[in-house]
Structure formats: C-alpha cells, structure tokens
C-alpha positions as CSV (number, residue, x, y, z in Angstrom):
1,X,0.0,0.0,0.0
2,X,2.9,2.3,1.1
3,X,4.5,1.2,-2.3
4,X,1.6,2.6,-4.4
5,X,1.0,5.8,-2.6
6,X,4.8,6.2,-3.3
7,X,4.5,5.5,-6.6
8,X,1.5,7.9,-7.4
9,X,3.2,10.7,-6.1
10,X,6.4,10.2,-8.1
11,X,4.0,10.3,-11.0
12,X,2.6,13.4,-10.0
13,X,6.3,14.7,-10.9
14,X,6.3,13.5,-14.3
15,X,3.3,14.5,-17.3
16,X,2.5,10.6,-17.7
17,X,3.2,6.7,-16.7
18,X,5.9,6.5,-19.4
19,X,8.4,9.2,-18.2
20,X,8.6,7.3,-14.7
21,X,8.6,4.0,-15.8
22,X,11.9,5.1,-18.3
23,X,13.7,7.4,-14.7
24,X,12.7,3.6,-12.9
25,X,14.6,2.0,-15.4
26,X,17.4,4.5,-15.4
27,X,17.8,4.5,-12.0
28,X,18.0,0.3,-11.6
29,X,20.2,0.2,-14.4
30,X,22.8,3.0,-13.0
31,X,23.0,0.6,-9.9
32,X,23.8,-1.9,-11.7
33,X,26.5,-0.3,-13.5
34,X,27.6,0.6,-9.7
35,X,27.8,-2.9,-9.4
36,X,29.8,-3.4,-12.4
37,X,32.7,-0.5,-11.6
38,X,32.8,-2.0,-8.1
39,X,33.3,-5.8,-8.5
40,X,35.6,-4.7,-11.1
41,X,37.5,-2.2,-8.9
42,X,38.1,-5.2,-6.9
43,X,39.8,-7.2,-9.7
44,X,41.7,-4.6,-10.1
45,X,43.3,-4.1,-6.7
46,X,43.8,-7.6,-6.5
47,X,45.9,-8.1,-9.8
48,X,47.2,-4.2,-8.8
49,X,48.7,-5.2,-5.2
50,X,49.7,-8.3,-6.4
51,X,52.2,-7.1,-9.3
52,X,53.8,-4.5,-6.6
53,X,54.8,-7.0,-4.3
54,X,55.8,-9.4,-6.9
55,X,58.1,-7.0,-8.9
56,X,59.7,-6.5,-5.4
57,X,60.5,-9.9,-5.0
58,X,64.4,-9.1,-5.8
59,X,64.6,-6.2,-3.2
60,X,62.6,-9.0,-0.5
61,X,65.3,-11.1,-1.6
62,X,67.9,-9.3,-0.8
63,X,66.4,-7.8,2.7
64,X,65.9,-11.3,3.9
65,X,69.5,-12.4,2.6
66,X,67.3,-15.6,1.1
67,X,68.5,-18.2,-1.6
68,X,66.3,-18.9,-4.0
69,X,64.7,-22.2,-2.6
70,X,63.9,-19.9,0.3
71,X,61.8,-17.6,-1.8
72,X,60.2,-20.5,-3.7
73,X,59.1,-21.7,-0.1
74,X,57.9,-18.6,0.4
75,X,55.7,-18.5,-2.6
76,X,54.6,-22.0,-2.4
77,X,53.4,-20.8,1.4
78,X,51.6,-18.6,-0.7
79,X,49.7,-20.6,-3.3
80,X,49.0,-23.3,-0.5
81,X,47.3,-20.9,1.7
82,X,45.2,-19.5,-1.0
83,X,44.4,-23.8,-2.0
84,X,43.6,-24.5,1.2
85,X,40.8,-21.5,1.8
86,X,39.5,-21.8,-1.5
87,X,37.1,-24.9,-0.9
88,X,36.1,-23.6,2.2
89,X,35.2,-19.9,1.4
90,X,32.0,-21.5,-0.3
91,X,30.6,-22.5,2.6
92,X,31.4,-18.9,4.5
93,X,30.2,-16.7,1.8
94,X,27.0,-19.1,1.9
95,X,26.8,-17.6,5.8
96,X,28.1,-14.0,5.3
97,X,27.3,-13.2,1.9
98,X,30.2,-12.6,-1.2
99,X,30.0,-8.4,-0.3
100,X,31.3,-8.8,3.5
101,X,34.3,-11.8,2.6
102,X,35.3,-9.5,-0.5
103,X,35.7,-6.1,1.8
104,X,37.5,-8.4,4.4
105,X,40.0,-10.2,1.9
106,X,40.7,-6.4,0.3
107,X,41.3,-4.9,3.5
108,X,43.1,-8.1,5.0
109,X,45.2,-8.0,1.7
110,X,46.1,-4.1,2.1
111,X,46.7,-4.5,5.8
112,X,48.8,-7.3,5.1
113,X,51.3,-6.4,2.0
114,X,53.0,-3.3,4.0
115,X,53.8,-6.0,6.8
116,X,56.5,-7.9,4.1
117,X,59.5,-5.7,4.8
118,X,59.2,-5.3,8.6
119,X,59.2,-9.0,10.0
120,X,62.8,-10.4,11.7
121,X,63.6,-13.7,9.2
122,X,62.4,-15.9,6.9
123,X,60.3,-18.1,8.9
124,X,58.1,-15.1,10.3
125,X,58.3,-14.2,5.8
126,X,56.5,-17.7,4.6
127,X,53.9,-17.5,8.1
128,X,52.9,-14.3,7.0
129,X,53.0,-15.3,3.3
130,X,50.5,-18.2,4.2
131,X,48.2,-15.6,5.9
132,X,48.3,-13.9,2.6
133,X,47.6,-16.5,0.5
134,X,44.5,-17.3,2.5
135,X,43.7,-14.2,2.3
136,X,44.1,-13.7,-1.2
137,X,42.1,-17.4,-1.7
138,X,39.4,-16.0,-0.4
139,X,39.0,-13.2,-2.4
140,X,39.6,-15.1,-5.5
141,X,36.3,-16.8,-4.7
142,X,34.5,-14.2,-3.3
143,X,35.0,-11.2,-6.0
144,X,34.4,-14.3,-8.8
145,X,30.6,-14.6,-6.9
146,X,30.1,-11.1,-6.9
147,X,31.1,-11.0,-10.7
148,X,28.7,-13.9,-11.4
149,X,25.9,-11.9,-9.8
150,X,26.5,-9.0,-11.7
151,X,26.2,-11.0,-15.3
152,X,23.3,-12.6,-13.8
153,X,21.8,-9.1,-13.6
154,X,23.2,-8.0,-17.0
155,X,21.7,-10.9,-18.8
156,X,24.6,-11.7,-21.1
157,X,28.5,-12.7,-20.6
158,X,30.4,-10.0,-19.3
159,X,32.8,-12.0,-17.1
160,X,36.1,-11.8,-19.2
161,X,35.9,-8.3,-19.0
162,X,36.0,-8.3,-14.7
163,X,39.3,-10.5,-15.5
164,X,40.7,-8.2,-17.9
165,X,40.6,-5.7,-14.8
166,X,43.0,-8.1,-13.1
167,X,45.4,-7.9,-16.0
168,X,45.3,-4.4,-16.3
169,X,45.9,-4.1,-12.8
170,X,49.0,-6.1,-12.8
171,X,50.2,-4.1,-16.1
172,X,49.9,-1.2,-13.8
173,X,51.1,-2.3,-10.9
174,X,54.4,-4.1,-12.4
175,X,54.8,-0.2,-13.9
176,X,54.3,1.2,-10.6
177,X,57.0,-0.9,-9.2
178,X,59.1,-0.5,-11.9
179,X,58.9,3.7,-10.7
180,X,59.2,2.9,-7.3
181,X,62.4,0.9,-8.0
182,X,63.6,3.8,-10.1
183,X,63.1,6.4,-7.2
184,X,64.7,4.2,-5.1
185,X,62.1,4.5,-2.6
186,X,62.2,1.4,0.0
187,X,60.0,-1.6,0.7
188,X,57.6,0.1,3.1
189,X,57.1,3.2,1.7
190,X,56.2,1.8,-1.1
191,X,53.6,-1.0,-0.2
192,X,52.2,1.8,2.2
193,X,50.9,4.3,-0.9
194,X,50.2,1.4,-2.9
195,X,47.9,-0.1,-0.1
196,X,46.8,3.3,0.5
197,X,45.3,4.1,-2.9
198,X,43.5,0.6,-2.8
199,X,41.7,1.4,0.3
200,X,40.6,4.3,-1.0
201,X,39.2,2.8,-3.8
202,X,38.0,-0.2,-2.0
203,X,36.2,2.3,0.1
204,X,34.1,3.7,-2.7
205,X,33.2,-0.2,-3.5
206,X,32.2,-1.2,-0.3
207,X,29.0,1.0,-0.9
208,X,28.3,-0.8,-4.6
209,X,29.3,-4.2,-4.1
210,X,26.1,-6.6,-4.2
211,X,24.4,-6.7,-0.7
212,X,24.0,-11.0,-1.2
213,X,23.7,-11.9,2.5
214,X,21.1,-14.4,2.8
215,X,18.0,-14.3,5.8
216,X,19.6,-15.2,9.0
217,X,16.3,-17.6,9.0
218,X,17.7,-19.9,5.9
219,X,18.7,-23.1,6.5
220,X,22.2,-23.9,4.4
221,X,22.7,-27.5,5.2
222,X,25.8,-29.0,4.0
223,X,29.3,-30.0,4.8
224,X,32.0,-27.5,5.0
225,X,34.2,-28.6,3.1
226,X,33.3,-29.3,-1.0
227,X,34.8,-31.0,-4.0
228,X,33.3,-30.4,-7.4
229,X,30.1,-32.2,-8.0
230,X,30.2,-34.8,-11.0
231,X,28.6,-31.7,-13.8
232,X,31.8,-29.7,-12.6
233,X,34.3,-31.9,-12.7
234,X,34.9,-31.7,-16.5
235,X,35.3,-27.7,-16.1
236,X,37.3,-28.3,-13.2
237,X,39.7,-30.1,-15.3
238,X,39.0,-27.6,-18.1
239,X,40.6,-25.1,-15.3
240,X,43.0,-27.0,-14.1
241,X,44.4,-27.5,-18.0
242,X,44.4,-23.6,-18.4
243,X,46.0,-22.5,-15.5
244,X,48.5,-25.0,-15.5
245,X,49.6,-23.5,-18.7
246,X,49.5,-19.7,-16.8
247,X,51.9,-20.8,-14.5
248,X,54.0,-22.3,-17.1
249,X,54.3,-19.3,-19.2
250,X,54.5,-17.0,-16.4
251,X,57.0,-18.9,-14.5
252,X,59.3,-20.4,-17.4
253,X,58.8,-18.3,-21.1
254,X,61.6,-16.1,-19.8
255,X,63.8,-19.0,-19.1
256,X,62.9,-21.1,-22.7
257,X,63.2,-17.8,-24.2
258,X,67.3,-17.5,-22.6
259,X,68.3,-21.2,-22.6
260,X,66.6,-23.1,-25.6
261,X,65.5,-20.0,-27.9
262,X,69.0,-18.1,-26.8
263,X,67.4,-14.8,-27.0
264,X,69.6,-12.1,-25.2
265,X,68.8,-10.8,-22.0
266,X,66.8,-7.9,-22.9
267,X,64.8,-9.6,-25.2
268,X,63.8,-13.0,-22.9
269,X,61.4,-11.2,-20.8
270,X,59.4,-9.5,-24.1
271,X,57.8,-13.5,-24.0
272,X,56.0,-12.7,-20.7
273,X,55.1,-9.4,-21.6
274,X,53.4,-10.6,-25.0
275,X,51.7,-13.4,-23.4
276,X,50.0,-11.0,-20.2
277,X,49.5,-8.3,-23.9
278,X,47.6,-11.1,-25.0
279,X,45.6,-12.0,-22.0
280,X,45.1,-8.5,-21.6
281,X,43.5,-8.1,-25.1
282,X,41.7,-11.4,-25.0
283,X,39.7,-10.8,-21.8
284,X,39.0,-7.1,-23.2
285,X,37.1,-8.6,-26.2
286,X,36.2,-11.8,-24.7
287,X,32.6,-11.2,-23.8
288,X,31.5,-10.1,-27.6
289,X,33.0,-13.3,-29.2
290,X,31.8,-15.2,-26.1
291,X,28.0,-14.0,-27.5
292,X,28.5,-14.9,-30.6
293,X,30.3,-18.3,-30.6
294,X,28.7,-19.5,-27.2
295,X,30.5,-20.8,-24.0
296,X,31.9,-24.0,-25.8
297,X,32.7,-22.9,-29.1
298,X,35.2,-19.9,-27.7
299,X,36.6,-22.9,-25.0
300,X,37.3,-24.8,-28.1
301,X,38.6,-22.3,-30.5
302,X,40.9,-21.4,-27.5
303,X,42.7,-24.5,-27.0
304,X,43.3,-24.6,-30.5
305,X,45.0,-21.7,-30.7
306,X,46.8,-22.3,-27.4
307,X,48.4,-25.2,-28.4
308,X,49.2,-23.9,-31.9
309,X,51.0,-21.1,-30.1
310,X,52.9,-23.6,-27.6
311,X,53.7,-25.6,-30.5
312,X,55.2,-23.1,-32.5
313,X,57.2,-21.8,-29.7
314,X,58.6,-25.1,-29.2
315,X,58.8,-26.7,-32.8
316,X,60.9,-23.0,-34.4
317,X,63.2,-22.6,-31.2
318,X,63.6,-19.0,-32.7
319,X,63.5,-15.6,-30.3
320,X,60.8,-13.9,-32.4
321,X,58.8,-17.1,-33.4
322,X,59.0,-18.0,-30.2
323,X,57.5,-14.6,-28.9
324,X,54.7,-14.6,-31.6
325,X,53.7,-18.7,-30.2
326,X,53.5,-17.2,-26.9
327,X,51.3,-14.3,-27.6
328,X,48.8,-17.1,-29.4
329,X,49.3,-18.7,-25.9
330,X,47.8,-15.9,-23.8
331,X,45.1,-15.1,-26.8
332,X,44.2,-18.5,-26.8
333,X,44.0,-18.9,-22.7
334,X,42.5,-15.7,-22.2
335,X,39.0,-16.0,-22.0
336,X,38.7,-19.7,-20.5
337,X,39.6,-19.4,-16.7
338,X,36.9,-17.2,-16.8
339,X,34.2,-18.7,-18.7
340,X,35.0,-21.6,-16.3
341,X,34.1,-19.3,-13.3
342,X,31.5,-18.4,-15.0
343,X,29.9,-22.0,-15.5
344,X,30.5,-22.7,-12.2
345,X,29.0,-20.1,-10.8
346,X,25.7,-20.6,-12.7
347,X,25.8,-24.1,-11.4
348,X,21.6,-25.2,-11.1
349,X,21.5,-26.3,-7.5
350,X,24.3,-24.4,-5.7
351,X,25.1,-20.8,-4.8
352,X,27.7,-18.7,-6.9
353,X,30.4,-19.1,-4.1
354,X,29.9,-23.1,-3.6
355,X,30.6,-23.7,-6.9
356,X,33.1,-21.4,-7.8
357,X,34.9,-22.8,-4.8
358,X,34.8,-26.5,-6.4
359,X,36.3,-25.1,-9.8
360,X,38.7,-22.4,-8.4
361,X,40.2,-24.8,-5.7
362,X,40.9,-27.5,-8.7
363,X,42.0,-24.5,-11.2
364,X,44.3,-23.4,-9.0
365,X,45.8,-26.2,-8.0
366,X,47.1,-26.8,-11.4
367,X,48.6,-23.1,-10.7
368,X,50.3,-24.0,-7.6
369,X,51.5,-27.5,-8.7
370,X,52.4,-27.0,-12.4
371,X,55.5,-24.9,-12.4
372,X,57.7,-27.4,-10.1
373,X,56.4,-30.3,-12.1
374,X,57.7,-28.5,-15.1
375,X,60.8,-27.8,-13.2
376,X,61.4,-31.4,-12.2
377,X,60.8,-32.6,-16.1
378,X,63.3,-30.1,-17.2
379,X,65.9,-30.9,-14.7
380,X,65.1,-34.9,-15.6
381,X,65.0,-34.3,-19.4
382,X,65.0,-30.7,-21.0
383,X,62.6,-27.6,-20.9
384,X,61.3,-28.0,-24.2
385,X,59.8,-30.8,-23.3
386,X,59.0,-30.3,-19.8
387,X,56.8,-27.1,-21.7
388,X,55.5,-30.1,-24.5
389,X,53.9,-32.0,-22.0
390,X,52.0,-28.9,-21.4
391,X,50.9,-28.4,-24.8
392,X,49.2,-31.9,-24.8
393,X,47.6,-30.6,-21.5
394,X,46.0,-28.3,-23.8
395,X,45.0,-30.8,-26.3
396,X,43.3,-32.4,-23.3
397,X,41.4,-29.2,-22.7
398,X,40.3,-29.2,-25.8
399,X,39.1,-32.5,-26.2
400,X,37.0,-31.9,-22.5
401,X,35.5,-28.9,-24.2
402,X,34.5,-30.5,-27.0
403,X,32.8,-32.9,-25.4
404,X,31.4,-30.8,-22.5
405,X,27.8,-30.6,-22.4
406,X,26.0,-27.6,-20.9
C-alpha cells in the first residue's frame, strides 16, 4: 500500500506513466553499473597489489639475505594458503554473503602487503606469506561470486571483462613498481601508498558491491568442506588444464626464451610481456565473441589456438617465433579461466560461491602445482619438453571442451 502511494506521487512529478517507468529503469540500471565498476575495482586491486609486491621480490630477496629455494618456499606458502581456503570460502560466503568476505579479503590484503618488509627472518616471511595467500584465496572466490551476480543481472556474458581488470591491474602495478624501483624509494614506503590508494578505492566499493547476505532464518545444510560435483568436474579439469599453462608461461617463457630459444637478456622477458598483452587483449574482447560463438565454441577455438602457439614456440626454437607462439598462448587462454568461473558459478542447485569454490580450488591447484612439475621434467629431461607436455595438457582441454555438455 505504502508502495503505491509512493509510486502515485512520483508520478505526480512526471506528465504521464511513461516518463517514470523510463527514470525507474534509469535508475536500476545505473545501480547496476555501480555494481559493475565496483566488482571490477576489486579485480583490479587484486591483480594491482599483487604485481607491486611481486616486482619486489628481488629487493625482499635481498632484505631477507634468502637463496632462491627460500623464496620458492615462500611462494609455495603462498599458493598453498590460497588452496587450502579456496574450498572452504563456499561454505562462509554461503553464511556472510560474497559483499562482506570481499571487503574483508581487500582490506586483510592491504593490511597485510605493507607487513613484508618489517618482520625479523624468513620463517616469520612464509607464516605471513601463508596468511596472505589465504587471504588472497578468499578473495579469489568471493570477488568471482560477486562478478557472477553482476552478469546474472546483466543478462549476457560479461565476465572476461572483470578478468581483464586483473590484467590491467597487474600491467599497472608491475609499472608502478618498476617507478618505485627507479626512485629508489624502499620496501615500506612503497607497499604503504600502494595499499593506500587501494583502500581508497576499496572504500568507494564497499557502498556498490552486491548486498547477497542471505536471511539469517535460511537453513544452508551441507558439509564444509566441497569438491566439485560430478557436472563440474569436467570444467574443473577444463581449469585446471588452463591455468597449468599460466603458470608455465608466467613462470618459465623467460627462461625457454634465454636457454633453448637463446634470446639475449633484454629480449627473454618480451615472452611474458606478450603473453599477459595477450591475455590483456583477450579478456578485453572476450565477452563479444563469447556472445556470438557460445561458451563452448570460444573454450574450443581457445585451445586450439593455445596449443598452436605452444607448439610453434617449441617446434621454431627461434626468439621472435617463439615470442609470436606465446602471444597465441595468452590469446588462446584468455578468456577460458573465466568462462570456467563463469559456469560454475551458474551451477543449477548451488550458490555462486559453492561452486566457484569447487572449480577455483581445482583451477588453482594446477597453478600451484604446475611450475615445479615442469621444473622437475626439465631438470630430468630438457625444458622444451618439460613445456611439450603442457601443450598436450592443452589438447586435453580441448578435447574436454569439445565434449562438455552444458
């Protein structure tokens, strides 16, 4: 009743039905684009923080006075805190709602980050390294269920374009570290402004994140801890492929490109800066050929061109042919991780944040546990084909597309 009376006297402001029905629709779609900008802005700090730090990994180094197995513990405290939360942030975000775990993992994450530089050795580093990655875990999940709700509301795929926020943020952020570097400005300083800006912006999207929290009255039986159902299992995998071969490039392009491609120094590391180009470029026009292709088709069309790309790379050992197979690597790889998320998180029968949980916990694993495995191989056998066993990893992706069924 109070609804109506509302409602008339709003017309009364307007000459007829049809100039307040076109403000109502105005007005709900404006939120959503609020919505939009501040799931987004979250993406963005994520993949933003993340590149600081990271670009900063020599100068932690050297504070710390840490070998490099020292540093690779301290990232694989990293990846296996974020591994372990990811499963069970399902079950919390089906208690708290995706909004509240996504203000708490950016805040946690900020609060964090400035920490790095100020802690007595390397066993406090990998501790607090752990916390992060937990941290971080969680917000993986979260920010991916508040991205889901936000196509859910749009109607059509727009989820490539929150991940091409993330790669834009770490473009950014591996610039701003680059300038920190330059200025010669030290560790805390600089984690301090970066963090700063983010909570600043994190801040403004704590008022337009999605309000999801569920009535306290709801039941959500369940156990707390989930792996993926049997319809998820093959996107799982799907994930799993994918990331594996993130890691790979991220973690080893620089190294093919020195040792087996015998590029010069200042050339190697052009690899992984075509390959995040590409992923960069992918995600931006993801969604559009995602519409027209379908979910399925653009998985498909992506392993193919992944592997073509690996497969040049390894088959033409050459600096520049080995550049361009790597940029066909991040085109091709682009848009699946988060068409992946996206599936999961449309999931009949479970909540956004259960089942990305399932896929994200498998996905990542592939991140965590690929680049030692290739490591191993290469140590065994050789690089190349430490990287070719990855390139049949695609092939297995894109058979599993192929035969996925929606």
């Amino acid at each position: 009743m109070a609804k109506r009376k509302l409602q008339s006297v709003i017309l009364k402001l307007f000459r007829n039905k049809n100039d307040f029905n076109y403000l109502s629709e105005n007005y709900i779609f404006y939120n959503v684009f609020k919505n939009r900008i501040a799931v987004k802005i979250a993406f963005f700090i994520n993949g933003f923080i993340f590149a600081n730090w990271v670009s900063r990994l020599p100068r932690i180094q050297e504070q710390y006075h840490a070998d490099n197995g020292s540093i690779g513990l301290v990232l694989l405290a990293l990846s296996c805190g974020a591994v372990l939360a990811m499963p069970f942030t399902g079950w919390i975000i089906i208690k708290n709602g995706s909004r509240l775990i996504t203000l708490f993992s950016l805040i946690m994450y900020c609060a964090l980050v400035p920490i790095i530089p100020l802690l007595p050795n390397i066993a406090t580093l990998v501790i607090l390294y752990f916390i992060v990655g937990t941290v971080t875990g969680m917000l993986d999940v979260a920010m991916n269920a508040q991205a889901v709700m936000v196509e859910q509301q749009y109607n059509k795929p727009i989820m490539t374009s929150f991940h091409a926020l993330f790669s834009i943020g770490m473009a950014l952020g591996a610039w701003c570290g680059a300038l920190f570097t330059d200025l010669g400005l030290n560790l805390t300083y600089h984690f301090t402004i970066v963090v700063g800006i983010s909570l600043i912006a994190t801040f403004w999207a704590s008022a337009n994140l999605i309000h999801d929290r569920p009535d306290p009255s709801a039941k959500h039986d369940g156990p707390l801890f989930r792996l993926p159902n049997a319809s998820l299992v093959s996107i799982g995998i799907i994930a799993f492929c994918c990331m594996i071969g993130e890691g790979a490039m991220s973690e080893w392009s620089v190294n093919y490109m020195e040792n087996i491609a015998l590029a010069s120094k200042a050339l190697a590391p052009i690899s992984l800066s075509a390959f995040a180009t590409a992923m960069t470029i992918g995600r931006i026009f993801g969604d559009r050929i995602r519409m027209k292709l379908g979910d399925k088709n653009l998985i498909i069309l992506g392993g193919m061109i992944a592997t073509l790309g690996l497969c040049i790379a390894l088959i033409f050992p050459l600096p520049y042919i080995a550049i361009t197979g790597f940029f066909l690597v991040g085109l091709g790889l682009s848009s699946i991780v988060p068409i992946a998320y996206s599936i999961a998180g449309n999931s009949k029968n479970l909540p956004p944040g259960v089942g990305l949980a399932m896929v994200t916990t498998v996905g990542y694993s592939g991140f965590l546990f690929g680049p030692p495995i290739i490591g191993f191989i290469a140590d065994w056998q050789s690089l190349r084909l430490a990287l070719g066993a990855i390139a049949v990893l695609f092939v297995v992706m894109t058979l599993l597309s192929a035969r996925y069924k929606s």
